[in-house]
C-alpha positions in Angstrom: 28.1 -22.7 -88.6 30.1 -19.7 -88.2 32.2 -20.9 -85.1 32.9 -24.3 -87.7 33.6 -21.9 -90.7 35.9 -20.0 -87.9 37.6 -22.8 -87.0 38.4 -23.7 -90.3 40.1 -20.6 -91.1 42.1 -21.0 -88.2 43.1 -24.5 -88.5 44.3 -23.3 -92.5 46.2 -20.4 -91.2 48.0 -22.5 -88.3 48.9 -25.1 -91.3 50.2 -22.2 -93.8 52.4 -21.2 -90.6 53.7 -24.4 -89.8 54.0 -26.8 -92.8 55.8 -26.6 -96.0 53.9 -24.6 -98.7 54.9 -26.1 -102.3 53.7 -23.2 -104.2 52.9 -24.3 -107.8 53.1 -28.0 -107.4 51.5 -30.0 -109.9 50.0 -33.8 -109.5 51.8 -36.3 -112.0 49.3 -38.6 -113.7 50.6 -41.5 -115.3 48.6 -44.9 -116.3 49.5 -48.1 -114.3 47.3 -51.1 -114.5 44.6 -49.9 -116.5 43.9 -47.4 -113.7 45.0 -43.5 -113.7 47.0 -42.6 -111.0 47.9 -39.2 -109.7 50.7 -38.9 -107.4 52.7 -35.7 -105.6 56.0 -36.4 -103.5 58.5 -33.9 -101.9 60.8 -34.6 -99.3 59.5 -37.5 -97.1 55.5 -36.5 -98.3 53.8 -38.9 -100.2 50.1 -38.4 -101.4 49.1 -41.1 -104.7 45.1 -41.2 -106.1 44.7 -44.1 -108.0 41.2 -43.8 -109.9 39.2 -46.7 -110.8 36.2 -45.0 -112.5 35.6 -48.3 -114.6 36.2 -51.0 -112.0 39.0 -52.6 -114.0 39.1 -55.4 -111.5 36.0 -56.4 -110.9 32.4 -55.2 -109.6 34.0 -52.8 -106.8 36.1 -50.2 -107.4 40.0 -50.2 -106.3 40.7 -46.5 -106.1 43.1 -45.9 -103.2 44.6 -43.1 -101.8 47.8 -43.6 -100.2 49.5 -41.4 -98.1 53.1 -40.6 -96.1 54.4 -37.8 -93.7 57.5 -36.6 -93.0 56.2 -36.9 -89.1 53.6 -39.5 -89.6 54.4 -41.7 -92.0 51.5 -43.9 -91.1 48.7 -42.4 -89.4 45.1 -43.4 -88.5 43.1 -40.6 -90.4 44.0 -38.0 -92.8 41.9 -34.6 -93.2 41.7 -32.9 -96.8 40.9 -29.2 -95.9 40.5 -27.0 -98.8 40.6 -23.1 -98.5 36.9 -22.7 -99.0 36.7 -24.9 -95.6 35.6 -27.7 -97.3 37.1 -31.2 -95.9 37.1 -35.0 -96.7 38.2 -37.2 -93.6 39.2 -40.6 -93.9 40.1 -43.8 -91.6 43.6 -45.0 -92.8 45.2 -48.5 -92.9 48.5 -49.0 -93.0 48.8 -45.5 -95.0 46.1 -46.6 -97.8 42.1 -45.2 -98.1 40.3 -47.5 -100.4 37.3 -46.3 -101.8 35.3 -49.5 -101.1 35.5 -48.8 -97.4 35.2 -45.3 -97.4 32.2 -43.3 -97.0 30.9 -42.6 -100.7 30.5 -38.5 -99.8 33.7 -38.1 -98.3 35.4 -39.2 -101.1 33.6 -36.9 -103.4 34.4 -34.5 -101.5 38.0 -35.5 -102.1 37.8 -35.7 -105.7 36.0 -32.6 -105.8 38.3 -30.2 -104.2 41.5 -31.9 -105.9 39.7 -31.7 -109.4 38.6 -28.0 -108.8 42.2 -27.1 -107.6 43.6 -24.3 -105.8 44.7 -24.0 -102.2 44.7 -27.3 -99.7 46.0 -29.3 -97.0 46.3 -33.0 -96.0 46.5 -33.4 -92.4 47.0 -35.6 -89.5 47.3 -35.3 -86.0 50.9 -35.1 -86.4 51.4 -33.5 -89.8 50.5 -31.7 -92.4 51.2 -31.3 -96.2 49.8 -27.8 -98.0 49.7 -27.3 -101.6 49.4 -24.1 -103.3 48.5 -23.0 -106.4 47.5 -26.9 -107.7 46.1 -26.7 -111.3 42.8 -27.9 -112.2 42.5 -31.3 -113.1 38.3 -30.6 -114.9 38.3 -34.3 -116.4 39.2 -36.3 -112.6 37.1 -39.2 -112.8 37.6 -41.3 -109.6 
């Protein structure tokens, strides 16, 4: 545990050093099919959240989480590492997670740490995109 918890804190101080830090970056949330969206972009970075809390399609739910790099604008997994050293990882295709495929306590794991906030970083085995400073978002339902 404590070589993991180690690790962790490594791996977040290698990505403070070598990625852009958007200090007080907010997500945008906007409304687009009946489904709420969250989305951040800067530069060539592109992370959207689109939440389907009440399956507006149909039985399954068609939440996504899309994603771009600057260096790896389509890669095969994404990590979400929070400060705390929590994580989500996730198998990507063509640059989209959908939650029907993804494992149920990764994602909240994801929704978790973006609701709560704070200090984290998506990252690939190319990339990386830290956020700073993100506000709480206490009523994320996704």
């Amino acid at each position: 545990m404590m070589k993991t918890s180690l690790q962790l804190s490594l791996a977040m101080s290698l990505i403070a050093a070598a990625t852009p830090a958007l200090a007080g970056s907010q997500w945008a949330q906007s409304i687009s099919r009946g489904m709420t969206v969250f989305s951040y972009a800067e530069d060539s970075y592109s992370i959207t959240l689109a939440c389907d809390p009440d399956r507006v399609f149909g039985d399954k739910s068609n939440a996504t989480l899309s994603v771009q790099f600057a260096k790896h604008p389509a890669p095969a997994q994404v990590v979400l590492l929070a400060q705390s050293g929590e994580q989500a990882a996730f198998t990507v295709e063509n640059g989209v997670v959908s939650e029907f495929k993804a494992d149920e306590e990764q994602w909240a794991k994801m929704v978790a740490i973006i609701g709560e906030g704070g200090d984290y970083a998506f990252v690939t085995s190319q990339d990386s995109l830290q956020l700073s400073g993100m506000e709480p978002i206490p009523d994320m339902s996704c």
